[in-house]
C-alpha positions as CSV (number, residue, x, y, z in Angstrom):
1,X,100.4,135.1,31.5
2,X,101.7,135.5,35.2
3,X,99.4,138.1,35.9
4,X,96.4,136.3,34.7
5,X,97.4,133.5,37.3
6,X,98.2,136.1,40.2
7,X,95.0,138.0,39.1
8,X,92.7,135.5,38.8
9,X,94.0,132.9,41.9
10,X,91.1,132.3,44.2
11,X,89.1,132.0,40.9
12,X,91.6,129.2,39.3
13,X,91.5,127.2,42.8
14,X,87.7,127.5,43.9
15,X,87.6,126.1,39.6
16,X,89.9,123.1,40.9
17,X,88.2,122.3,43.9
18,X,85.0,122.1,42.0
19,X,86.1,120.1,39.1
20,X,87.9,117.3,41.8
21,X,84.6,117.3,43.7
22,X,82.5,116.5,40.2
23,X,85.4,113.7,39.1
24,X,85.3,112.1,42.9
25,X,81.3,112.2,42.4
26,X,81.1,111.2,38.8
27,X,84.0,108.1,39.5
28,X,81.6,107.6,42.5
29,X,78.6,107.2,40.4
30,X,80.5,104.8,38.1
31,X,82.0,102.2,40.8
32,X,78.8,102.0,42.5
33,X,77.1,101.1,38.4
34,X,79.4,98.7,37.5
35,X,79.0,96.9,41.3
36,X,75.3,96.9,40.6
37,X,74.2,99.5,43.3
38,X,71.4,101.1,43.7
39,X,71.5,105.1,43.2
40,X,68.4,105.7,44.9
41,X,69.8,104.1,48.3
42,X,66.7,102.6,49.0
43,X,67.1,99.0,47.8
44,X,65.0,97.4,44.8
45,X,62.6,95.1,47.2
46,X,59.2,96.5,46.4
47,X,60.8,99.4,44.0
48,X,57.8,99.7,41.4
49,X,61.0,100.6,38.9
50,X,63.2,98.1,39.6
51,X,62.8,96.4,36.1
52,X,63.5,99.4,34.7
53,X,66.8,100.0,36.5
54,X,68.0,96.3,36.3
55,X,66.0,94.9,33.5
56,X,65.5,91.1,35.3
């Protein structure tokens, strides 16, 4: 099982790196949902799919 690890290294920490970019984005995402922002960072005000996003 060492040698795997010792091996396969660079592989196991460019994996790491990768997965705690995608959780920071994904936990991202989900603060900015629940505090009711935008994820097309251009505001609602004359969005012609804003009642689709927010359902008013």
């Amino acid at each position: 099982m060492l040698g795997f690890i010792t091996e396969n290294l660079t592989s196991i920490i460019v994996l790491l790196v990768v997965a705690v970019i995608l959780f920071a984005i994904i936990f991202k995402m989900v603060k900015d949902k629940k505090q009711g922002k935008s994820s097309c960072g251009c505001g609602c005000k004359g969005c012609p799919n804003s009642g689709n996003c927010h359902g008013h």
